[in-house]
N, CA, C and O atoms as a GROMACS GRO file, in nm:
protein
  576
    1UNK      N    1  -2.881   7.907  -1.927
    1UNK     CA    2  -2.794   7.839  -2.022
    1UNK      C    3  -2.875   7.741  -2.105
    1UNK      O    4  -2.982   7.698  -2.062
    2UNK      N    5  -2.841   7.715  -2.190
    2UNK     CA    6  -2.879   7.664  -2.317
    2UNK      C    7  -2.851   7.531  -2.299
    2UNK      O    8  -2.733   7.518  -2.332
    3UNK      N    9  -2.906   7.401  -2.257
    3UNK     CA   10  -2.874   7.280  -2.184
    3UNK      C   11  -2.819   7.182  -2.303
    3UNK      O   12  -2.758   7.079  -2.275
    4UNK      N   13  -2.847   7.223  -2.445
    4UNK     CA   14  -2.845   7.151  -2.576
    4UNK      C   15  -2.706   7.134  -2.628
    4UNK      O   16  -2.661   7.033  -2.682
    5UNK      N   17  -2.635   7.262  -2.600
    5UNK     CA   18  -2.472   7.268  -2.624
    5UNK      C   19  -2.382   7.274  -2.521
    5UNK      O   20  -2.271   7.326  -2.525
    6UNK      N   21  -2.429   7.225  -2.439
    6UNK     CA   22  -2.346   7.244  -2.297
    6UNK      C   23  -2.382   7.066  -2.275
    6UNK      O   24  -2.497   7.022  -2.278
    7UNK      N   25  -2.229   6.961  -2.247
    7UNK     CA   26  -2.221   6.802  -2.209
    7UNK      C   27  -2.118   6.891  -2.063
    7UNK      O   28  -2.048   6.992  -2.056
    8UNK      N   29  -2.169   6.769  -1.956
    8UNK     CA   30  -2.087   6.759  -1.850
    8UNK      C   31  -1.996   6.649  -1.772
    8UNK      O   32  -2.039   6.542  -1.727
    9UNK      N   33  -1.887   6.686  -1.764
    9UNK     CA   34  -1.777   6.546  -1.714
    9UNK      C   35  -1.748   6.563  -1.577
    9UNK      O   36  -1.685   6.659  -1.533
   10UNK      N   37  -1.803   6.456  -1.498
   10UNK     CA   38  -1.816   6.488  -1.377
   10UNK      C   39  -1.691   6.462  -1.290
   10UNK      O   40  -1.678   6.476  -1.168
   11UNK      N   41  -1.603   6.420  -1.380
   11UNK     CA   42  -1.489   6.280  -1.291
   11UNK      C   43  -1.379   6.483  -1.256
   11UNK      O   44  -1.330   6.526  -1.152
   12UNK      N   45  -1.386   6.539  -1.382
   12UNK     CA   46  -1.290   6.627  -1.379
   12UNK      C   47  -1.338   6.767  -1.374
   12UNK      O   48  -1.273   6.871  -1.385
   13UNK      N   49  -1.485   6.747  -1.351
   13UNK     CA   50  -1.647   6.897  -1.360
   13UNK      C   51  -1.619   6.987  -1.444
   13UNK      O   52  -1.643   7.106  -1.427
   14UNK      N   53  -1.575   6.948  -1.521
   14UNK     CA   54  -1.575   7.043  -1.666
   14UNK      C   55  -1.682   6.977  -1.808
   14UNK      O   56  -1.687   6.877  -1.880
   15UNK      N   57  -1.745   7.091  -1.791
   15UNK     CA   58  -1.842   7.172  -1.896
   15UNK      C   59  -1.765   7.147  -2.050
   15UNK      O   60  -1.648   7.178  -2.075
   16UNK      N   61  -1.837   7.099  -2.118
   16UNK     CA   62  -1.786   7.120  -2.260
   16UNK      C   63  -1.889   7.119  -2.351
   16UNK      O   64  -1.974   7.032  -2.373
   17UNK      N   65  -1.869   7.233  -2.405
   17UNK     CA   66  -1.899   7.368  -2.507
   17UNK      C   67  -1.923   7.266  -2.630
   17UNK      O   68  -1.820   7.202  -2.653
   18UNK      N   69  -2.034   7.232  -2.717
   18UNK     CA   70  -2.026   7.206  -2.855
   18UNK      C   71  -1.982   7.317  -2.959
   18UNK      O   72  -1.983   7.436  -2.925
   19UNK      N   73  -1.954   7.289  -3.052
   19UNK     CA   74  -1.874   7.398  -3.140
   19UNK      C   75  -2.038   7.455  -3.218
   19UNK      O   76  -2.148   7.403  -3.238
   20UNK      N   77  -1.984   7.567  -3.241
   20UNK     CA   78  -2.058   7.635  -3.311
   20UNK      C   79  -2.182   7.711  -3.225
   20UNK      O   80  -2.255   7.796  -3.274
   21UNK      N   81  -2.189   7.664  -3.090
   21UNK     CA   82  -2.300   7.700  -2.956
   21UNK      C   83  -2.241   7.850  -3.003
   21UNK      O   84  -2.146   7.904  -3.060
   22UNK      N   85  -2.396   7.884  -2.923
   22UNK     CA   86  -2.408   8.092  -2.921
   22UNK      C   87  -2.498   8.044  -2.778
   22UNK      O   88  -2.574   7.949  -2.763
   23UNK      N   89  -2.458   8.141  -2.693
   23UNK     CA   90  -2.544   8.238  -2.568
   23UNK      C   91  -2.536   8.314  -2.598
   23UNK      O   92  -2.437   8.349  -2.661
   24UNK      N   93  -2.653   8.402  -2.567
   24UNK     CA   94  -2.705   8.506  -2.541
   24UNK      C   95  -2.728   8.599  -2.391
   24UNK      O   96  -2.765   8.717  -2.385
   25UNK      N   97  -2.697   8.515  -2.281
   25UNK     CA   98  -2.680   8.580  -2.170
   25UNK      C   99  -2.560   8.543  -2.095
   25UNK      O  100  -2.508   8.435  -2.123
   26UNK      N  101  -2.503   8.624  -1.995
   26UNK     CA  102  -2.376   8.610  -1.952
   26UNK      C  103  -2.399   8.462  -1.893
   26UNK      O  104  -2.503   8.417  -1.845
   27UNK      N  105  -2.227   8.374  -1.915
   27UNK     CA  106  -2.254   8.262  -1.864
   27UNK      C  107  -2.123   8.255  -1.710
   27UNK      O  108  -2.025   8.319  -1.672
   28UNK      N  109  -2.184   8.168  -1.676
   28UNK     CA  110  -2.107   8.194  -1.520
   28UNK      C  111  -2.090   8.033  -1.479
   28UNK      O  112  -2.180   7.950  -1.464
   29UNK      N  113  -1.975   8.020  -1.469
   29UNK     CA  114  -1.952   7.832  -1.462
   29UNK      C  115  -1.867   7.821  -1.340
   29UNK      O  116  -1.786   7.909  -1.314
   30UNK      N  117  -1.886   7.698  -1.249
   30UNK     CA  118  -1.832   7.655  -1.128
   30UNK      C  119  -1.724   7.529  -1.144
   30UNK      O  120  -1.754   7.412  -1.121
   31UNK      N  121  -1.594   7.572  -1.186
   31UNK     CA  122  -1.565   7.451  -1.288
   31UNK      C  123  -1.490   7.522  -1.365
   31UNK      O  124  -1.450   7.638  -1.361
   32UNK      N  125  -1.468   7.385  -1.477
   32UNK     CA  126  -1.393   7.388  -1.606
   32UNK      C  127  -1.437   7.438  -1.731
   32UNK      O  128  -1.559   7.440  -1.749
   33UNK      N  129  -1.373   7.472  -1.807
   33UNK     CA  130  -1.460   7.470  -1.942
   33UNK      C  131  -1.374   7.482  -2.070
   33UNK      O  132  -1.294   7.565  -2.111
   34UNK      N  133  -1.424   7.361  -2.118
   34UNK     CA  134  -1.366   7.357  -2.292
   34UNK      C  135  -1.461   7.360  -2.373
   34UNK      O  136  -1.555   7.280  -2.377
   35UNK      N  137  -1.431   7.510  -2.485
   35UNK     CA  138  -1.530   7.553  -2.570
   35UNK      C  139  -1.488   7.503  -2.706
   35UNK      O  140  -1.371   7.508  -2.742
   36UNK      N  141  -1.601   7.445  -2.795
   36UNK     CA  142  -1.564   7.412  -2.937
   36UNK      C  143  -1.542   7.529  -3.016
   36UNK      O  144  -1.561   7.641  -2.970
   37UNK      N  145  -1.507   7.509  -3.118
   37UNK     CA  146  -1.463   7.596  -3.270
   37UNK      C  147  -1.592   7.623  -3.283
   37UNK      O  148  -1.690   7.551  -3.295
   38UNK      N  149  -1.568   7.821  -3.275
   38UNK     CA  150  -1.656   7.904  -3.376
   38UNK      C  151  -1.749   7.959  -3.224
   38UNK      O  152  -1.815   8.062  -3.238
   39UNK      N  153  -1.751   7.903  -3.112
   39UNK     CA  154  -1.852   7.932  -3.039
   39UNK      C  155  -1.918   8.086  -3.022
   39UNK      O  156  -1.869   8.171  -3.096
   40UNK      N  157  -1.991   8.114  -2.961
   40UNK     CA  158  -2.035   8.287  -2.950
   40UNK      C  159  -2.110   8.313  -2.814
   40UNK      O  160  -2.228   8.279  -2.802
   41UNK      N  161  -2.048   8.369  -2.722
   41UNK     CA  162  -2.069   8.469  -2.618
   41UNK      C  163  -2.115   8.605  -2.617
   41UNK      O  164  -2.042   8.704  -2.631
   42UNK      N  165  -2.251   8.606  -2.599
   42UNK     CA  166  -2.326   8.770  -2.648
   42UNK      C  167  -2.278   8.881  -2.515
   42UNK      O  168  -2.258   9.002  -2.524
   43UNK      N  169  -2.266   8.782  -2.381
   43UNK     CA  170  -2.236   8.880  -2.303
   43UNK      C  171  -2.128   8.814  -2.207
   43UNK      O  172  -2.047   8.759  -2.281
   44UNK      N  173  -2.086   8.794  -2.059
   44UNK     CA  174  -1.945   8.811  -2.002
   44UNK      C  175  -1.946   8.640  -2.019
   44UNK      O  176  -2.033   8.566  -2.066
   45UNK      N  177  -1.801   8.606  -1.956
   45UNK     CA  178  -1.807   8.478  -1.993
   45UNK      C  179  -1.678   8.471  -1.816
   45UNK      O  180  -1.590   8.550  -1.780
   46UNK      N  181  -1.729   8.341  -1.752
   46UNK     CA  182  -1.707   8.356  -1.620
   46UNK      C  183  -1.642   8.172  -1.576
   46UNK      O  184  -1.696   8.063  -1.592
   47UNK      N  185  -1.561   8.195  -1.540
   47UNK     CA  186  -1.512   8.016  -1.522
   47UNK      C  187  -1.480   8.020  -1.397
   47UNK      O  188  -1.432   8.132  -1.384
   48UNK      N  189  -1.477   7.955  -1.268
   48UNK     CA  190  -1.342   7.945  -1.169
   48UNK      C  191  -1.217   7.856  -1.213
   48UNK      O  192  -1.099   7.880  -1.188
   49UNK      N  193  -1.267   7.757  -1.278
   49UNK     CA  194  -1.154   7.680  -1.321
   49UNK      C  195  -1.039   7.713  -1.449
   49UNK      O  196  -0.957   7.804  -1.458
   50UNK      N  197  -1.060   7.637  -1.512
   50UNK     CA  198  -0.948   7.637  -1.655
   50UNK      C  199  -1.067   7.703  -1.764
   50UNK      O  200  -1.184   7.672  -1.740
   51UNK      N  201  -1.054   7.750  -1.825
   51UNK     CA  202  -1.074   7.781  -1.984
   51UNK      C  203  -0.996   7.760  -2.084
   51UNK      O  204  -0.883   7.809  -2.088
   52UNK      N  205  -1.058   7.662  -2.206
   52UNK     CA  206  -1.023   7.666  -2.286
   52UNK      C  207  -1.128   7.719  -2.423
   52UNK      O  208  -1.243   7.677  -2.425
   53UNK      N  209  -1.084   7.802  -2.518
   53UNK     CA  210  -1.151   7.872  -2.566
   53UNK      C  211  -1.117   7.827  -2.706
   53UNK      O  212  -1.007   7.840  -2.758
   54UNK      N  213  -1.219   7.777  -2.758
   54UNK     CA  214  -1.192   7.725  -2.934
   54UNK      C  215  -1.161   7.809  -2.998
   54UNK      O  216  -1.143   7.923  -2.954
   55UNK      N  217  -1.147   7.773  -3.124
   55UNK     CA  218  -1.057   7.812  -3.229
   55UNK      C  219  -1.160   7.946  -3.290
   55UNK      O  220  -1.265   7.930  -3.228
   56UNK      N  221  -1.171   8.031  -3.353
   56UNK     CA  222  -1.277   8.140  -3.410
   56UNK      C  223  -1.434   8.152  -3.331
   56UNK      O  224  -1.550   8.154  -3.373
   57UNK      N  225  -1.353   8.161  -3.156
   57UNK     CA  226  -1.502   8.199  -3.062
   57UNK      C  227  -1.526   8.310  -3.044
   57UNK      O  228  -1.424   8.363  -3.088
   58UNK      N  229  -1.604   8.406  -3.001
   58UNK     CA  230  -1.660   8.533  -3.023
   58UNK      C  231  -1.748   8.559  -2.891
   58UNK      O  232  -1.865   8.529  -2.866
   59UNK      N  233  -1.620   8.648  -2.790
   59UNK     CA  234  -1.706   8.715  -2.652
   59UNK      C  235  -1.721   8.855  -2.656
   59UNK      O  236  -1.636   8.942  -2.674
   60UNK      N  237  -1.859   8.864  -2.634
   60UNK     CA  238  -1.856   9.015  -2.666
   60UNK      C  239  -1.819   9.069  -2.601
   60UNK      O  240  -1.752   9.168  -2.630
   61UNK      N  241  -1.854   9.016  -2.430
   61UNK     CA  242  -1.813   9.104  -2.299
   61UNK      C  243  -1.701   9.070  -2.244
   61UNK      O  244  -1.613   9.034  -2.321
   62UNK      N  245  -1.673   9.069  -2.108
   62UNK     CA  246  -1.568   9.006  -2.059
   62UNK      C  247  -1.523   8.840  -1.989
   62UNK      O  248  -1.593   8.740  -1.968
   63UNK      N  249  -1.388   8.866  -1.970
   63UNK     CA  250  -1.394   8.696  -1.952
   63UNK      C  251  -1.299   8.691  -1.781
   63UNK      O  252  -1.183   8.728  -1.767
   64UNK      N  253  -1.366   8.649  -1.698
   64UNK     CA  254  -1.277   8.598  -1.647
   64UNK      C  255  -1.241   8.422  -1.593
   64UNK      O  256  -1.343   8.358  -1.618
   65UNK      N  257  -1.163   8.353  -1.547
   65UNK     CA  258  -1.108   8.251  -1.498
   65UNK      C  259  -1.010   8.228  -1.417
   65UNK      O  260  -0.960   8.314  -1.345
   66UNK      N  261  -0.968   8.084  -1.423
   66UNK     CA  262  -0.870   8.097  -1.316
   66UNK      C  263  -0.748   8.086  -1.406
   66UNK      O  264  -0.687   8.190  -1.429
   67UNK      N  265  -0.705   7.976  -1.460
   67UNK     CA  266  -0.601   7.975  -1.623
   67UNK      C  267  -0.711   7.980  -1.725
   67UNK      O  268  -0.828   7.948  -1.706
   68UNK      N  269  -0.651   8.026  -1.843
   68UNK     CA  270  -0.684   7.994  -1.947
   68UNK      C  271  -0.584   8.030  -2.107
   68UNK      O  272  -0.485   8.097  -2.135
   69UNK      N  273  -0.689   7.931  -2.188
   69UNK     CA  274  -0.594   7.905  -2.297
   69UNK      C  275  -0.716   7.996  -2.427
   69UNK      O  276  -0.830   7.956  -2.454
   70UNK      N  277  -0.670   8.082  -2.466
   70UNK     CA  278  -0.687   8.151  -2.582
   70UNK      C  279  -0.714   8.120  -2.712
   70UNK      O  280  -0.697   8.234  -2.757
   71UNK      N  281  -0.742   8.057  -2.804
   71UNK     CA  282  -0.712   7.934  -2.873
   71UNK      C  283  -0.725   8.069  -3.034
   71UNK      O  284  -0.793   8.171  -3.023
   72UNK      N  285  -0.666   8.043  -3.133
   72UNK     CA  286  -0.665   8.110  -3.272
   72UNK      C  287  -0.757   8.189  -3.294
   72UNK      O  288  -0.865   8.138  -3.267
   73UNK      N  289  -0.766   8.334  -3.345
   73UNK     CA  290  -0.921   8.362  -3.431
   73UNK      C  291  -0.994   8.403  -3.340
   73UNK      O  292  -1.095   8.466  -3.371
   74UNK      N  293  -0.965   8.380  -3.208
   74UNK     CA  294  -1.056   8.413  -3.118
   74UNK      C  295  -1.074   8.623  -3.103
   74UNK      O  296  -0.991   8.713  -3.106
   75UNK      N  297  -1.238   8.621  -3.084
   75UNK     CA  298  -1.253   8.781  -3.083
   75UNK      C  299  -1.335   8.779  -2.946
   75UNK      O  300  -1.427   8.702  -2.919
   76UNK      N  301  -1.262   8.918  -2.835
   76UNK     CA  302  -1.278   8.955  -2.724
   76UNK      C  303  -1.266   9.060  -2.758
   76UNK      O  304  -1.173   9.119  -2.813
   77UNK      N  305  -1.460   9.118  -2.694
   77UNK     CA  306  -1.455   9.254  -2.736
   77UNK      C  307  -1.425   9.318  -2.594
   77UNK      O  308  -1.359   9.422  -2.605
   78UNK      N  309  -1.457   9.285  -2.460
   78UNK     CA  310  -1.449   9.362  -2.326
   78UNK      C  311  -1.277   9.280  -2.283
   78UNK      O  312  -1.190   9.234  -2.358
   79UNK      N  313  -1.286   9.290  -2.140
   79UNK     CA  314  -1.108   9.273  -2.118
   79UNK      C  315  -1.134   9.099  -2.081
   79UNK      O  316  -1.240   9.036  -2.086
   80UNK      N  317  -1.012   9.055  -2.046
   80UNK     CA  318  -0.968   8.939  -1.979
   80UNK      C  319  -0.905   8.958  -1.835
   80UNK      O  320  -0.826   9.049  -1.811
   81UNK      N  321  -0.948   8.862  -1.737
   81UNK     CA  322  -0.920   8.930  -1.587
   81UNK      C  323  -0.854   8.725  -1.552
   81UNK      O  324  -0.948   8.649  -1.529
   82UNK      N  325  -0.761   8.683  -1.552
   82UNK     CA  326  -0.729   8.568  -1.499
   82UNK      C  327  -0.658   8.570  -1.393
   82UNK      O  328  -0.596   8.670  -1.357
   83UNK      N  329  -0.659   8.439  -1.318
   83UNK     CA  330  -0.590   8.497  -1.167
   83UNK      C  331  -0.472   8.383  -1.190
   83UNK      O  332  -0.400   8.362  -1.093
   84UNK      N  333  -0.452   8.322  -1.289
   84UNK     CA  334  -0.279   8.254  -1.306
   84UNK      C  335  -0.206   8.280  -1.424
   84UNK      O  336  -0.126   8.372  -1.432
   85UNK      N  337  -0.237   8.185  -1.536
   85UNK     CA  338  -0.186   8.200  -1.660
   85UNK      C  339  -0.264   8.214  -1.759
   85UNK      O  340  -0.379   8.171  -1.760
   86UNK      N  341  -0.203   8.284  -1.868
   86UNK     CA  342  -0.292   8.337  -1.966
   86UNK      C  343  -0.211   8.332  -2.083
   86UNK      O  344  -0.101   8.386  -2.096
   87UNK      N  345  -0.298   8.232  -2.209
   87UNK     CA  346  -0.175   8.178  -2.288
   87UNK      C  347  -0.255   8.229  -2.438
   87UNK      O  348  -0.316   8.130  -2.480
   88UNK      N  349  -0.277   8.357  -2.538
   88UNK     CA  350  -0.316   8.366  -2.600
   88UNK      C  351  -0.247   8.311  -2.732
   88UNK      O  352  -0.130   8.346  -2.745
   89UNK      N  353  -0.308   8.221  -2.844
   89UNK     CA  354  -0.264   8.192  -2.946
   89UNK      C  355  -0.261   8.280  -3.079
   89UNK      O  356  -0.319   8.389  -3.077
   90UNK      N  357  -0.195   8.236  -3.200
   90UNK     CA  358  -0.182   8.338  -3.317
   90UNK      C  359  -0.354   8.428  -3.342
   90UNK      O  360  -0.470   8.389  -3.323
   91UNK      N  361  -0.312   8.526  -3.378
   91UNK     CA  362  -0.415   8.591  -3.408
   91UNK      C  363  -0.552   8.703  -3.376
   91UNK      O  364  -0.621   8.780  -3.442
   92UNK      N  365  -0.539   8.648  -3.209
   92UNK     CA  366  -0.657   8.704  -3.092
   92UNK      C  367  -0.641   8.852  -3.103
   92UNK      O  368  -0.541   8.923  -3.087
   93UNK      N  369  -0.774   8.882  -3.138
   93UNK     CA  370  -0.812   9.008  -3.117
   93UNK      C  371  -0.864   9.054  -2.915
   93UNK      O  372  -0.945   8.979  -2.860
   94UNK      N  373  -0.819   9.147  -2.855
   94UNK     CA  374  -0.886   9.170  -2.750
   94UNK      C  375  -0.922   9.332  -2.759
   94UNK      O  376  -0.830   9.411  -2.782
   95UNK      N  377  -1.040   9.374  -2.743
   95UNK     CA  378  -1.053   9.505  -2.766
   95UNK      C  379  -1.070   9.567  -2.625
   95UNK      O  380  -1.138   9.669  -2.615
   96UNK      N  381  -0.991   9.496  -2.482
   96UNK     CA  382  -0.982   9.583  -2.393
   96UNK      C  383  -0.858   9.520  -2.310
   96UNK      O  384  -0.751   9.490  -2.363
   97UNK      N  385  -0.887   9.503  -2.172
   97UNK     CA  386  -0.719   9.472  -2.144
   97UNK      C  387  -0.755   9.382  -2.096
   97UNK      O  388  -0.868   9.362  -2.050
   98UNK      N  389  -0.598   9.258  -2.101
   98UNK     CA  390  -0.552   9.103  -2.049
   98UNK      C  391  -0.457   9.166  -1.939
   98UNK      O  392  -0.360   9.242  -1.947
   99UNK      N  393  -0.532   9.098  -1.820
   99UNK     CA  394  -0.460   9.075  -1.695
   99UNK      C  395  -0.426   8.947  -1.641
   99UNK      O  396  -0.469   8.842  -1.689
  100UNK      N  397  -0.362   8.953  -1.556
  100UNK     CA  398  -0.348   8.805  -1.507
  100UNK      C  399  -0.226   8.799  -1.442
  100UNK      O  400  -0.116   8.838  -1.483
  101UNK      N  401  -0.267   8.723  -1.290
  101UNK     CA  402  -0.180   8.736  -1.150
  101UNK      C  403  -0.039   8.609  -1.158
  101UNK      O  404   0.004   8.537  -1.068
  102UNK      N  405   0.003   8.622  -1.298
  102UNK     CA  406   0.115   8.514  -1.297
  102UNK      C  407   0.153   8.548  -1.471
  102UNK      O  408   0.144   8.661  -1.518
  103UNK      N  409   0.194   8.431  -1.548
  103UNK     CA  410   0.283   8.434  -1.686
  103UNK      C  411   0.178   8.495  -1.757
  103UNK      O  412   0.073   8.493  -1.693
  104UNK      N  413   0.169   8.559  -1.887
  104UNK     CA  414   0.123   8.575  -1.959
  104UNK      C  415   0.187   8.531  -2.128
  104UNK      O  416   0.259   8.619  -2.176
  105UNK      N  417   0.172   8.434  -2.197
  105UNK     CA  418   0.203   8.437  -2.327
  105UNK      C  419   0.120   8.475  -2.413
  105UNK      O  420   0.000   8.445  -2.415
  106UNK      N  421   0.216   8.590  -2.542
  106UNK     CA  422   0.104   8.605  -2.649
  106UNK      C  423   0.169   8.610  -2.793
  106UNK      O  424   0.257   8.689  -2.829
  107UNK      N  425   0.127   8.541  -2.847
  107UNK     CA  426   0.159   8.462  -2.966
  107UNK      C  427   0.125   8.584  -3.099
  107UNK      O  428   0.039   8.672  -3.092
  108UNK      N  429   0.212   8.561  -3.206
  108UNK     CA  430   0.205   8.702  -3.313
  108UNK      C  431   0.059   8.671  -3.421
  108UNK      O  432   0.011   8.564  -3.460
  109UNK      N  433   0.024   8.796  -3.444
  109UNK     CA  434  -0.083   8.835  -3.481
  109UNK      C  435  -0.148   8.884  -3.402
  109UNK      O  436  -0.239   8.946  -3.456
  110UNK      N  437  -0.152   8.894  -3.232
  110UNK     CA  438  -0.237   8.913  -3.136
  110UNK      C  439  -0.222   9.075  -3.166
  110UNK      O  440  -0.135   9.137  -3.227
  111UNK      N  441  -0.368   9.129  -3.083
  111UNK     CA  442  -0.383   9.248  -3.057
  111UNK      C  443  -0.469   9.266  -2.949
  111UNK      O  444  -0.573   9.204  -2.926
  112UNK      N  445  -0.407   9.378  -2.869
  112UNK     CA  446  -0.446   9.390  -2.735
  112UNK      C  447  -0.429   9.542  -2.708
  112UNK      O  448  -0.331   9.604  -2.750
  113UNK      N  449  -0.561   9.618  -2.614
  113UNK     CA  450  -0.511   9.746  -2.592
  113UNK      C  451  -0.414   9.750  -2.470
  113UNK      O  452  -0.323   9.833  -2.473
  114UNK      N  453  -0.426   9.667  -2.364
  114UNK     CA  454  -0.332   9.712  -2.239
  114UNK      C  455  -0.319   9.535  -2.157
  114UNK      O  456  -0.403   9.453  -2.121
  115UNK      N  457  -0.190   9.538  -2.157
  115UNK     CA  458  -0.153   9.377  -2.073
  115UNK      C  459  -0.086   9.421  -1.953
  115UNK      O  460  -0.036   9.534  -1.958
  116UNK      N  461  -0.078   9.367  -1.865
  116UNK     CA  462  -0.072   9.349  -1.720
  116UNK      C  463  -0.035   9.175  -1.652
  116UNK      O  464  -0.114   9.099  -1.595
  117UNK      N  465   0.119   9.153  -1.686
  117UNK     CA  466   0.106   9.034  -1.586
  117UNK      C  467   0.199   9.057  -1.480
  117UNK      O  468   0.290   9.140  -1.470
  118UNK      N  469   0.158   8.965  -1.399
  118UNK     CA  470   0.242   9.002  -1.224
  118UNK      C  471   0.349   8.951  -1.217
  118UNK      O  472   0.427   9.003  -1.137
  119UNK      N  473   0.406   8.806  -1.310
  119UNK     CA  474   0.543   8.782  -1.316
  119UNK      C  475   0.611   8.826  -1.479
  119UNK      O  476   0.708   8.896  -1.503
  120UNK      N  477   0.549   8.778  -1.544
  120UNK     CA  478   0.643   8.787  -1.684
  120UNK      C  479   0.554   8.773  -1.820
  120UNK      O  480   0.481   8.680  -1.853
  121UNK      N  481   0.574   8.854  -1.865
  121UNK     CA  482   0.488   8.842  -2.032
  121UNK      C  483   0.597   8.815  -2.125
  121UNK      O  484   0.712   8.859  -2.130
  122UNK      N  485   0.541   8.739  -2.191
  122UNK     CA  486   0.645   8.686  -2.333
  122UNK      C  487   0.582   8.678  -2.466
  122UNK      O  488   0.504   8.587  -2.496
  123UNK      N  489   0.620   8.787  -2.558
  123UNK     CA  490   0.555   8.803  -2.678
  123UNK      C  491   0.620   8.759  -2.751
  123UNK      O  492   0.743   8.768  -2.750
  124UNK      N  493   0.551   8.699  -2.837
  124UNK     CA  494   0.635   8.596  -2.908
  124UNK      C  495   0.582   8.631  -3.107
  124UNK      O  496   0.471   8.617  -3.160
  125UNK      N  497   0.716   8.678  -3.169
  125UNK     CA  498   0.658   8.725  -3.314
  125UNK      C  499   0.581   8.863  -3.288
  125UNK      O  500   0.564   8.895  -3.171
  126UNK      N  501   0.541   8.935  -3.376
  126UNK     CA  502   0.428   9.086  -3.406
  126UNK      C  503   0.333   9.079  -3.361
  126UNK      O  504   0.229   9.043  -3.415
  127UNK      N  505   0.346   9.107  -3.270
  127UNK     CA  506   0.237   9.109  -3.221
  127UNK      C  507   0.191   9.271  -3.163
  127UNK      O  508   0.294   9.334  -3.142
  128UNK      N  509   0.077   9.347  -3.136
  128UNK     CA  510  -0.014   9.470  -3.148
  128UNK      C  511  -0.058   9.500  -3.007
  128UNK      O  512  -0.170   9.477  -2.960
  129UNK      N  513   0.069   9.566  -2.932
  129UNK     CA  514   0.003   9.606  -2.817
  129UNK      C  515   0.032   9.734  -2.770
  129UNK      O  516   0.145   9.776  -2.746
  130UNK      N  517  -0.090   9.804  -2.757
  130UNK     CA  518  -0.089   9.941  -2.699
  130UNK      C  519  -0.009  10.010  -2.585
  130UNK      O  520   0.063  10.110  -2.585
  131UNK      N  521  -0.053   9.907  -2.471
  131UNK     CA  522   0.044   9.958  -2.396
  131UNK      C  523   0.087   9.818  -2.282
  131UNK      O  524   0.040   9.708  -2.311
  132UNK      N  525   0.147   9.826  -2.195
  132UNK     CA  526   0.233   9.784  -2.125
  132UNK      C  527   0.240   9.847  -1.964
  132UNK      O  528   0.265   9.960  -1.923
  133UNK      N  529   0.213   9.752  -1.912
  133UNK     CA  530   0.191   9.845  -1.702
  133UNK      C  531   0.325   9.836  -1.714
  133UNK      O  532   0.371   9.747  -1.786
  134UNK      N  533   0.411   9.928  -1.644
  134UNK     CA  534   0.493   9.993  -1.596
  134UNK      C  535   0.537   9.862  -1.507
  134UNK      O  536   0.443   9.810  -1.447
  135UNK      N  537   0.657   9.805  -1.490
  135UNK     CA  538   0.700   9.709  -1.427
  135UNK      C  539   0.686   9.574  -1.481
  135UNK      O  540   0.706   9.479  -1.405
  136UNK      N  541   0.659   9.556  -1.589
  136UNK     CA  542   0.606   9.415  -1.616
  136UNK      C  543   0.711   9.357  -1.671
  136UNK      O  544   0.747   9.418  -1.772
  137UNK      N  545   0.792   9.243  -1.640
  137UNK     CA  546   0.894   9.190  -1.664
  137UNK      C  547   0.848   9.137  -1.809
  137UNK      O  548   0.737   9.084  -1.815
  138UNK      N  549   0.922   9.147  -1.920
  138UNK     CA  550   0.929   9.157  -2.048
  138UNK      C  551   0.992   9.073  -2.091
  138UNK      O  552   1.103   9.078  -2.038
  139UNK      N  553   0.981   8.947  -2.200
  139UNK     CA  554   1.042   8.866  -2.240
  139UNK      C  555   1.015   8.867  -2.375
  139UNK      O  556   0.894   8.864  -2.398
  140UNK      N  557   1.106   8.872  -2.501
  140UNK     CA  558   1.041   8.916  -2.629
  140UNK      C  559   1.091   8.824  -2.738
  140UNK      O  560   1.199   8.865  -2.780
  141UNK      N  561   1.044   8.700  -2.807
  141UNK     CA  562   1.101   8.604  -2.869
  141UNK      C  563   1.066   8.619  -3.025
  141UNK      O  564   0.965   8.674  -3.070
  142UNK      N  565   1.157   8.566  -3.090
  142UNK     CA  566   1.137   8.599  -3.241
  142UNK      C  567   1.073   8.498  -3.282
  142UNK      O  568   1.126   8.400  -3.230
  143UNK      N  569   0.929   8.446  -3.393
  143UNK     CA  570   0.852   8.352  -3.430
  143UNK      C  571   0.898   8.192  -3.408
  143UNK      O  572   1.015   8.193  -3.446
  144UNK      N  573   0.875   8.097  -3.379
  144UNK     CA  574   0.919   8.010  -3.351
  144UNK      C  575   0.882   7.903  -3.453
  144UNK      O  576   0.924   7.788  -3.440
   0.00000   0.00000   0.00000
């Protein structure tokens, strides 16, 4: 890791991301992490804790965590694997599949090939999704 764009807060051990940071090798964090606007992930991107993912960040590979927050603009080219909540905002491109062992929200403009949550997904506005696991409790809200 790149020690220049990466500050650490020890009170709450979350990692925070300067905006505009690029890696180049998969990053793997023990902890939290809040990423600035524009960031870039060349390969997987790995949290135990929370993720938060700035505004126009760019993972090429995959992501997993424990929650995380999706944030605008954001481009995910491999899947998303979370083990609670998963809250994507307007716009997110994912070019493989969002899982996640609890709520899933996804906000319009999103596009996704295959979602999977274990209690309830709630799409909220137009949003672009391929498909849908078989059982997934469905909640479908008009733009807010």
């Amino acid at each position: 890791m790149d020690e220049k764009f990466i500050r650490y807060h020890a009170d709450t051990n979350t990692y925070i991301i300067r905006r505009k940071a690029f890696f180049e090798n998969s990053i793997k964090i023990d902890g939290n992490m809040i990423v600035g606007f524009g960031a870039n992930f060349w390969k997987d991107l790995e949290v135990s804790g929370s993720l938060q993912l700035g505004k126009e960040s760019l993972v090429k590979g995959n992501i997993k965590a424990n929650d995380a927050l999706i944030s605008t603009r954001c481009e995910i080219s491999g899947n998303i694997e979370i083990v609670n909540d998963l809250t994507m905002l307007d716009n997110v491109k994912v070019g493989g599949s969002a899982i996640c062992g609890n709520g899933m929200s996804i906000r319009p403009g999103c596009q996704v090939k295959f979602v999977k949550a274990a209690t309830a997904l709630e799409l909220i506005g137009k949003v672009a999704i391929k498909e849908i696991e078989s059982g997934t409790k469905l909640i479908v809200r008009s733009e807010m």
